[in-house]
Jmol script that loads the backbone (N, CA, C; Angstrom):
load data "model"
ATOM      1  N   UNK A   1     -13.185 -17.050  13.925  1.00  0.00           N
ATOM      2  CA  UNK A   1     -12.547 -17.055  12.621  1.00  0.00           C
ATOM      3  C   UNK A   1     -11.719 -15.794  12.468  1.00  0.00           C
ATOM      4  N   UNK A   2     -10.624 -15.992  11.809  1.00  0.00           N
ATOM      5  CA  UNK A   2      -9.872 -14.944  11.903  1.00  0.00           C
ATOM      6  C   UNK A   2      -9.264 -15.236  10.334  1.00  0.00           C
ATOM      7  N   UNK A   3      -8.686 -13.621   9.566  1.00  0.00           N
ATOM      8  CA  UNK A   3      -8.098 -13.569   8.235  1.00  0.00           C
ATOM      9  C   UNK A   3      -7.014 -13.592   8.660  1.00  0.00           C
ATOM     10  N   UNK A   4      -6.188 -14.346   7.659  1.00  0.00           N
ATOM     11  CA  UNK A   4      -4.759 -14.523   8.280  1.00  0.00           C
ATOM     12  C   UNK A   4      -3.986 -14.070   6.818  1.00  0.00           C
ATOM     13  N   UNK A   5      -2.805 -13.801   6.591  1.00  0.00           N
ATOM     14  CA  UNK A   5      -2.417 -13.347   5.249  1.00  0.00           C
ATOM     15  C   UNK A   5      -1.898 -14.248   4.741  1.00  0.00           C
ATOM     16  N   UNK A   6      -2.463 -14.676   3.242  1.00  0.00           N
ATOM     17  CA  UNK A   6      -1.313 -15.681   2.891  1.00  0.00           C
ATOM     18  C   UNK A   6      -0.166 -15.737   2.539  1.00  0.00           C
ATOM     19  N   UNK A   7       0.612 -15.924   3.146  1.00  0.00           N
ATOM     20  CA  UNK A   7       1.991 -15.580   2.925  1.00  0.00           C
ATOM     21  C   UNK A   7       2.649 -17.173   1.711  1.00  0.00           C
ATOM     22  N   UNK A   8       2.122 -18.191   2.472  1.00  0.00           N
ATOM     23  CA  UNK A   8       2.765 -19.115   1.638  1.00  0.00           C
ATOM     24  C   UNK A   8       2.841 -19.369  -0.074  1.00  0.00           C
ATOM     25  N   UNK A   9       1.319 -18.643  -0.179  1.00  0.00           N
ATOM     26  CA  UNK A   9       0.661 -18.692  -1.141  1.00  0.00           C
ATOM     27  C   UNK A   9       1.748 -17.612  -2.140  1.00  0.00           C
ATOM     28  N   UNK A  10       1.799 -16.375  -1.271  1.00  0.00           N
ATOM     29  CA  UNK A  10       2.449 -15.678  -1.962  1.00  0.00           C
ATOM     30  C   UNK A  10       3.647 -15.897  -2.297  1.00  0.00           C
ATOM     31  N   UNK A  11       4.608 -16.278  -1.532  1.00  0.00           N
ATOM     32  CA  UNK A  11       5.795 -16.781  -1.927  1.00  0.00           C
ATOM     33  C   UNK A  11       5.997 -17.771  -2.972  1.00  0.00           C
ATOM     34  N   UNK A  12       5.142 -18.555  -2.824  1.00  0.00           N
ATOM     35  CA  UNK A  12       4.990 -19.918  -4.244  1.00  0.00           C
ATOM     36  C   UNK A  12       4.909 -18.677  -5.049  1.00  0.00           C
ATOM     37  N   UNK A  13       3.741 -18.157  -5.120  1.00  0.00           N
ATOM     38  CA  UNK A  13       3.821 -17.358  -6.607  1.00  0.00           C
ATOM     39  C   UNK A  13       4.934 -16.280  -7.049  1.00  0.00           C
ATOM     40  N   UNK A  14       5.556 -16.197  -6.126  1.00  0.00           N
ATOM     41  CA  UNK A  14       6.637 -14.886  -6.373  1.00  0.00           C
ATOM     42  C   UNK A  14       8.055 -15.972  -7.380  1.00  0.00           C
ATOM     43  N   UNK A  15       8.281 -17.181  -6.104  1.00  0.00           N
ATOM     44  CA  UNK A  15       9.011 -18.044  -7.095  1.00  0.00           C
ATOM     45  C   UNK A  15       9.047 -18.638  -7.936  1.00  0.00           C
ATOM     46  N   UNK A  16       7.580 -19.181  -8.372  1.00  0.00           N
ATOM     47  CA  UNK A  16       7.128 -19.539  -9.985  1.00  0.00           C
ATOM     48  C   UNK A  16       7.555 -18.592 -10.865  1.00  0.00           C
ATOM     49  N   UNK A  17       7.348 -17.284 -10.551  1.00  0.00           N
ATOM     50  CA  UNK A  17       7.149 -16.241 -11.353  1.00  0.00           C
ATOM     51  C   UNK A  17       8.779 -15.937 -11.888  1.00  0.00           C
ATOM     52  N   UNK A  18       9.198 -15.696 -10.937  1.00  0.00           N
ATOM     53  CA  UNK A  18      11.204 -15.875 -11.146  1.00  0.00           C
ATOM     54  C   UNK A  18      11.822 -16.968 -11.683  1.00  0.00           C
ATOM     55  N   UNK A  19      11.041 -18.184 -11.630  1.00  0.00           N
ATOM     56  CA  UNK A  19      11.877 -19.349 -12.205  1.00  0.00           C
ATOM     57  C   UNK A  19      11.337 -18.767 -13.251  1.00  0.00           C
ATOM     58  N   UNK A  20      10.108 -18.660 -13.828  1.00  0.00           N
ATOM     59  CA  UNK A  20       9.442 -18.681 -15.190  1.00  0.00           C
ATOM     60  C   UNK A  20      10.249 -17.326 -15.812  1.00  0.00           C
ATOM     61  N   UNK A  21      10.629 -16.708 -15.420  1.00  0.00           N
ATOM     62  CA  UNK A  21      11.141 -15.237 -16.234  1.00  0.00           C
ATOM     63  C   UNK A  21       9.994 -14.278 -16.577  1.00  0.00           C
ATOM     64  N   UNK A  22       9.325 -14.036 -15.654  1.00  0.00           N
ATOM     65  CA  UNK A  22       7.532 -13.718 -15.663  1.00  0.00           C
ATOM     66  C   UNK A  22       7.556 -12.617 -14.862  1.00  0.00           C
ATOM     67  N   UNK A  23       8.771 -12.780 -13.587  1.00  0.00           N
ATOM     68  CA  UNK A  23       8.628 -11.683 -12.704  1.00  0.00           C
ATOM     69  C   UNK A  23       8.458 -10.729 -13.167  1.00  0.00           C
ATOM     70  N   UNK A  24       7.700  -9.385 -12.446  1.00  0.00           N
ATOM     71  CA  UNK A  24       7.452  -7.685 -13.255  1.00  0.00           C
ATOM     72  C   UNK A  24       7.802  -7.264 -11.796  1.00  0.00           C
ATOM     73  N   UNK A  25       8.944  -7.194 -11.586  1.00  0.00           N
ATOM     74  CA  UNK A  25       9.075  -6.328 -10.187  1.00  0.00           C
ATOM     75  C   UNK A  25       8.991  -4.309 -10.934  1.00  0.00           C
ATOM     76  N   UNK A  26       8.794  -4.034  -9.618  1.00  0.00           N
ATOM     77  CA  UNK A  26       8.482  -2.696 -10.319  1.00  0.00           C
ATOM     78  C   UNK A  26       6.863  -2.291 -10.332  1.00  0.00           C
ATOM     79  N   UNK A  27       6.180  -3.267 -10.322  1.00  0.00           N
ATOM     80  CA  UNK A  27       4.560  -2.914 -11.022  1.00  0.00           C
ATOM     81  C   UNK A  27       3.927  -3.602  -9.709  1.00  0.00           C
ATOM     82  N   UNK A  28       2.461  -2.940 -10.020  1.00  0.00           N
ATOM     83  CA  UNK A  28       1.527  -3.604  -8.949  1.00  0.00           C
ATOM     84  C   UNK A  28       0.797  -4.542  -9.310  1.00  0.00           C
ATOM     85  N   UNK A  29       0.968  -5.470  -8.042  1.00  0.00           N
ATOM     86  CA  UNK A  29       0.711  -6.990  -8.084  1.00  0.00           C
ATOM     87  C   UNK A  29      -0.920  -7.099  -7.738  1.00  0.00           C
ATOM     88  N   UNK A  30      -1.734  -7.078  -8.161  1.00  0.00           N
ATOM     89  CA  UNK A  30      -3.403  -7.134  -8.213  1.00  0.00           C
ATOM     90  C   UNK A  30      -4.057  -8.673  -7.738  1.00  0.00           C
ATOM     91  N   UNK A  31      -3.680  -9.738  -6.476  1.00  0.00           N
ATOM     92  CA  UNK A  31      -3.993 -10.463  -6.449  1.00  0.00           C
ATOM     93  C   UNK A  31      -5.367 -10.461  -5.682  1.00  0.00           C
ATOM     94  N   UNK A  32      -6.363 -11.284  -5.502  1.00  0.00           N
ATOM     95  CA  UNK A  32      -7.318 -11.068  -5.248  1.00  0.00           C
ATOM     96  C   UNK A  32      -7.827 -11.179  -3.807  1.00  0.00           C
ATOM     97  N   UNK A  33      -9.001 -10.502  -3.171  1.00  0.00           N
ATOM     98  CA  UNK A  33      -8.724 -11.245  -1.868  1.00  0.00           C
ATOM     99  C   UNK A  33      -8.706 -12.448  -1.370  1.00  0.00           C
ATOM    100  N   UNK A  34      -9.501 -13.459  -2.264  1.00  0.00           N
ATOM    101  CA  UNK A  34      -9.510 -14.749  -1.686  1.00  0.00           C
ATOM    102  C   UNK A  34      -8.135 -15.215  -1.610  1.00  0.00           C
ATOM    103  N   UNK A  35      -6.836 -14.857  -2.347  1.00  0.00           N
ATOM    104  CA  UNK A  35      -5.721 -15.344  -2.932  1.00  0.00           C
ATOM    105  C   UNK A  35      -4.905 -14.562  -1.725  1.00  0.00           C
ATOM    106  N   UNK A  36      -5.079 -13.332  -1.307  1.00  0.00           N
ATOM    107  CA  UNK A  36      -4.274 -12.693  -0.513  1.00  0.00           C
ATOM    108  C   UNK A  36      -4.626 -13.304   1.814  1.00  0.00           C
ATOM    109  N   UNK A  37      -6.125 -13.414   1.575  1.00  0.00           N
ATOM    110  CA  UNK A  37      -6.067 -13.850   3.231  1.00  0.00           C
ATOM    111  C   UNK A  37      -7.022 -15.024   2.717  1.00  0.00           C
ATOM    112  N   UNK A  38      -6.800 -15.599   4.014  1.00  0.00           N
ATOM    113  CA  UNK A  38      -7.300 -16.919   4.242  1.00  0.00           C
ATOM    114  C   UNK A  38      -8.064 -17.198   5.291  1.00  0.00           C
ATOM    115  N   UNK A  39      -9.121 -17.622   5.476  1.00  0.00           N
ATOM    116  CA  UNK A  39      -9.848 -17.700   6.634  1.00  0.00           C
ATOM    117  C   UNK A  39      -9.386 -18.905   7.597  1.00  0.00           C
ATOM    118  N   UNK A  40      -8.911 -18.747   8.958  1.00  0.00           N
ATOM    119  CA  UNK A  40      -8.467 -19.935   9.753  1.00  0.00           C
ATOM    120  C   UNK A  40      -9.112 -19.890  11.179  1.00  0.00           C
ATOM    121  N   UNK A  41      -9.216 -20.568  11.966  1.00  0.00           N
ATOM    122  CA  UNK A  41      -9.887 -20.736  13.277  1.00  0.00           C
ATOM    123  C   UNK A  41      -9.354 -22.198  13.947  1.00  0.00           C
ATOM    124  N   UNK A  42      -8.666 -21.848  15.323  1.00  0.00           N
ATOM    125  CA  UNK A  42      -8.184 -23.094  15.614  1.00  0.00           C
ATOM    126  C   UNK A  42      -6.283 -23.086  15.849  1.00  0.00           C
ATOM    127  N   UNK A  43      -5.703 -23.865  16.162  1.00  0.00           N
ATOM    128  CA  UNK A  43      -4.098 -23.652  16.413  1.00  0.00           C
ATOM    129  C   UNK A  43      -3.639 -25.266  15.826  1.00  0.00           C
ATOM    130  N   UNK A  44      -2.459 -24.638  15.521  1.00  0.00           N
ATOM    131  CA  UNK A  44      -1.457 -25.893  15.165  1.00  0.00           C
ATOM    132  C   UNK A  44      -2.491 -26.859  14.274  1.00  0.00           C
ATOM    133  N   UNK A  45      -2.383 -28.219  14.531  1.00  0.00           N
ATOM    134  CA  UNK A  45      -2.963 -29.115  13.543  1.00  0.00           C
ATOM    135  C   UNK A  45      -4.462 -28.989  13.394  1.00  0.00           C
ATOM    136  N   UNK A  46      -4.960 -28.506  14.198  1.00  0.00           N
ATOM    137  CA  UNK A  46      -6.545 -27.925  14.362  1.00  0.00           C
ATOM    138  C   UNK A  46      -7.286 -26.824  13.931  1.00  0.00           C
ATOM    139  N   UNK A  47      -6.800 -26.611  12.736  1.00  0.00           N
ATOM    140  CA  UNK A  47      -7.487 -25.585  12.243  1.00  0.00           C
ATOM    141  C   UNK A  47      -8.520 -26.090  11.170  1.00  0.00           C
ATOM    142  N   UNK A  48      -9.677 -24.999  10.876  1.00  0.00           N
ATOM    143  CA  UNK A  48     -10.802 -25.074   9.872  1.00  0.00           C
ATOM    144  C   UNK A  48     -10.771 -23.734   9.550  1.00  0.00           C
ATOM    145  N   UNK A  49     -11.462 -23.522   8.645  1.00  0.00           N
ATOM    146  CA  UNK A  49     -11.939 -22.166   8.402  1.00  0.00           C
ATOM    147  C   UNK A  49     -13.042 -21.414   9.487  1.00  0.00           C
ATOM    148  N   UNK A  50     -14.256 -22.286  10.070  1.00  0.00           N
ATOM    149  CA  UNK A  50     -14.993 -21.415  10.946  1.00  0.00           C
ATOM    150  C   UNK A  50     -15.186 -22.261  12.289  1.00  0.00           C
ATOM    151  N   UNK A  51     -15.407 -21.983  13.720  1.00  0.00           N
ATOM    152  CA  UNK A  51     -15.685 -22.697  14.461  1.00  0.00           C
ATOM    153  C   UNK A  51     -17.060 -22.981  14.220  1.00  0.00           C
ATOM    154  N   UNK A  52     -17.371 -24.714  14.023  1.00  0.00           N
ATOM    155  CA  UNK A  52     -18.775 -25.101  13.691  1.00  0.00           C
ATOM    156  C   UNK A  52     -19.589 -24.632  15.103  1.00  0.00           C
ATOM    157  N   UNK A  53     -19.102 -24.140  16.208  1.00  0.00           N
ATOM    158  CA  UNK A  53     -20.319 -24.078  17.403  1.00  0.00           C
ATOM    159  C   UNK A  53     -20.223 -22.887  17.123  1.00  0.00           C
ATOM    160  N   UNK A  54     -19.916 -22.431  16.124  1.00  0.00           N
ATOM    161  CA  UNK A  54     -20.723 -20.720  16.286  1.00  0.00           C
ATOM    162  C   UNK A  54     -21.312 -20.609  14.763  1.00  0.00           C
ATOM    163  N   UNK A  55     -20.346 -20.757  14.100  1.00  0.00           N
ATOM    164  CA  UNK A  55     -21.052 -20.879  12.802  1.00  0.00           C
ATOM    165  C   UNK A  55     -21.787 -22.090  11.929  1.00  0.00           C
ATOM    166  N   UNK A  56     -23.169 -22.523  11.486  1.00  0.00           N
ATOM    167  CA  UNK A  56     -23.340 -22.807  10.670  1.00  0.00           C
ATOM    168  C   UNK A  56     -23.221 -23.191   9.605  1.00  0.00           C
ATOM    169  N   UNK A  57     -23.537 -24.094   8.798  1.00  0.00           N
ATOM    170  CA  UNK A  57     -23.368 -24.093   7.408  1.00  0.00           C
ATOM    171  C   UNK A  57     -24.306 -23.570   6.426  1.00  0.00           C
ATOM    172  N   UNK A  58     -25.789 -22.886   6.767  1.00  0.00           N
ATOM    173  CA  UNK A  58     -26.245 -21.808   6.437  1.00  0.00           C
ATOM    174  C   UNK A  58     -25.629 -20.301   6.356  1.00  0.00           C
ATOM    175  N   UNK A  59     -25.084 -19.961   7.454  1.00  0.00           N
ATOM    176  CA  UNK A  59     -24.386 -19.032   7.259  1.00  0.00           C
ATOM    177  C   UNK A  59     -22.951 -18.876   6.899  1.00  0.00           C
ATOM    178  N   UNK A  60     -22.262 -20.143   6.840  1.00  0.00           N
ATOM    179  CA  UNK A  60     -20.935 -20.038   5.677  1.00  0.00           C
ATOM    180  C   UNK A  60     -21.401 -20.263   4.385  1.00  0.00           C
ATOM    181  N   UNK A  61     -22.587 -20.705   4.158  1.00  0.00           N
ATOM    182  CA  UNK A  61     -22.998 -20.845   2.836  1.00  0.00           C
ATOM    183  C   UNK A  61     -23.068 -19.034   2.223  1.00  0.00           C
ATOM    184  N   UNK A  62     -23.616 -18.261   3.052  1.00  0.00           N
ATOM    185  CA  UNK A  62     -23.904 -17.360   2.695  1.00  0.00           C
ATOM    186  C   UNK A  62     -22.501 -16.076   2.526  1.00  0.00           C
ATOM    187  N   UNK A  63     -21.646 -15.937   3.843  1.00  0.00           N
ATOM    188  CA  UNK A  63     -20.391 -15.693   3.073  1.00  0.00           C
ATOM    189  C   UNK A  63     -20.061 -16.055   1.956  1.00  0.00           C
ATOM    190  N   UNK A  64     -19.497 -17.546   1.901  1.00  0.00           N
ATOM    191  CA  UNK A  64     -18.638 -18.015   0.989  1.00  0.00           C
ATOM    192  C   UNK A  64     -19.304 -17.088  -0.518  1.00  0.00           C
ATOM    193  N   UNK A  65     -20.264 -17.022  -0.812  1.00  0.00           N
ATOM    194  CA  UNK A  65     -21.298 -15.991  -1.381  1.00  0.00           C
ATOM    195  C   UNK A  65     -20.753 -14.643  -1.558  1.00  0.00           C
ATOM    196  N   UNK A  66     -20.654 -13.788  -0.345  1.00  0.00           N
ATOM    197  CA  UNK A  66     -19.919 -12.470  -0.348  1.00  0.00           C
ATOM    198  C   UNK A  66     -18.702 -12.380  -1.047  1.00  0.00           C
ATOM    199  N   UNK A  67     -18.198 -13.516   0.191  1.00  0.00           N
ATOM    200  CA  UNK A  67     -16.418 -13.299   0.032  1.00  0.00           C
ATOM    201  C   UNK A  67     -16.227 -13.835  -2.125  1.00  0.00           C
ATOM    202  N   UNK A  68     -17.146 -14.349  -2.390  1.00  0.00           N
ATOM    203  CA  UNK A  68     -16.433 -15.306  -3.594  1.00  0.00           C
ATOM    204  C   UNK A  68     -16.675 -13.588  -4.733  1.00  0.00           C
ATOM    205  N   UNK A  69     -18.661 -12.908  -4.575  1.00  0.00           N
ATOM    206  CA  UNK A  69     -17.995 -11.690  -4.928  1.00  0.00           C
ATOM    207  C   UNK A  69     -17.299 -10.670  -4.900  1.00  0.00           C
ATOM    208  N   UNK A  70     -17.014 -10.293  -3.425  1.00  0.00           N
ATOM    209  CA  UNK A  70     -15.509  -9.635  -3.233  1.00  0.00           C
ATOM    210  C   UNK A  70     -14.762 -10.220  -4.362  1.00  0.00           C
ATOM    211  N   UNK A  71     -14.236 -11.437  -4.114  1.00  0.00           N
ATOM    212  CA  UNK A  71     -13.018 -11.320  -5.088  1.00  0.00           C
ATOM    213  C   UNK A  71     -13.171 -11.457  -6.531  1.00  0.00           C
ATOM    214  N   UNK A  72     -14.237 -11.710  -7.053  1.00  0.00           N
ATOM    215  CA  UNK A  72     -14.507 -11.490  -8.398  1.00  0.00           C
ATOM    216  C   UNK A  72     -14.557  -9.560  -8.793  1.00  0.00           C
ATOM    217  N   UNK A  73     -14.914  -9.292  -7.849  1.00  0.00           N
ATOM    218  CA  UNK A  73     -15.262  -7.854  -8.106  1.00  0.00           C
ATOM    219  C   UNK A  73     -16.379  -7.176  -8.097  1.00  0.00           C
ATOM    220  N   UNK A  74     -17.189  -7.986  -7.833  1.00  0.00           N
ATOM    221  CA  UNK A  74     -18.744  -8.183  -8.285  1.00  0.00           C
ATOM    222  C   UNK A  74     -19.104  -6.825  -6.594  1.00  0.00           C
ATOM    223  N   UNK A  75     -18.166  -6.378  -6.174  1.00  0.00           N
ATOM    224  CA  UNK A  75     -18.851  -5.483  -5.162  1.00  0.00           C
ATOM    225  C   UNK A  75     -18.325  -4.783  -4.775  1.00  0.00           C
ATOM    226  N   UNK A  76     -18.826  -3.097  -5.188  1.00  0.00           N
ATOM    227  CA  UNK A  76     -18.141  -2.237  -5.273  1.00  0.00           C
ATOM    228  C   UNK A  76     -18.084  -0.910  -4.052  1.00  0.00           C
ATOM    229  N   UNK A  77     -16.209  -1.499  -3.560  1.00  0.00           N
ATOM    230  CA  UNK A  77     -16.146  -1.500  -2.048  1.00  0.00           C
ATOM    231  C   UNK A  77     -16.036   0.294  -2.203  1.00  0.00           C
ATOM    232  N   UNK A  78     -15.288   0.650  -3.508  1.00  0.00           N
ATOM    233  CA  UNK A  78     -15.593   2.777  -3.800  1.00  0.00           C
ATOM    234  C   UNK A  78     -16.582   3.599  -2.673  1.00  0.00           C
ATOM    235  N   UNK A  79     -17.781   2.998  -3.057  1.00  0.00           N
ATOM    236  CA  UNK A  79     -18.434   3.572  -2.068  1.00  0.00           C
ATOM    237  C   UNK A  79     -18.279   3.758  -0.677  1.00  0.00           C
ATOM    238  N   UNK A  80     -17.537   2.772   0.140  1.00  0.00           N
ATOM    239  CA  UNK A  80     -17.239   3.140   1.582  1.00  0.00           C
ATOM    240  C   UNK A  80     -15.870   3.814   1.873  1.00  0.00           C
ATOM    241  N   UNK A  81     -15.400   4.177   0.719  1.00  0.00           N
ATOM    242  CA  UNK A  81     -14.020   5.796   0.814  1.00  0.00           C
ATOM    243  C   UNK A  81     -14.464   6.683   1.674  1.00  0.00           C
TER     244      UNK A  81
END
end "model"
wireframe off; spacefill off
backbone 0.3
color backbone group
């Protein structure tokens, strides 16, 4: 499994934001991590998020867990500065 950046994601939102008259260029853009990378594993039409022969669904249960408080905020990364 590998984080990949979302780029597509971002671009939709950059152009919503410009059609809408919403854009704030100039300022910092605070999107979250789930919103910024994406978890992928696999090439071309074959991708998933984890390879099932290594990972589990016990243990993506338990990420999906982490990663969902990462991006809520719920874990406070300060401490490893």
């Amino acid at each position: 499994t590998s984080f990949v950046m979302n780029l597509r994601w971002m671009v939709n939102e950059l152009g919503h934001s410009v059609a809408a008259g919403t854009f704030a260029g100039g300022t910092e853009w605070s999107p979250t991590v789930k919103q910024l990378w994406v978890l992928t594993y696999g090439t071309g039409d074959q991708t998933t998020e984890f390879n099932s022969r290594l990972v589990d669904d016990q243990v993506k249960e338990k990420f999906a867990v982490v990663f969902d408080d990462l991006a809520a905020g719920k874990i406070d990364l300060n401490q490893y500065k």
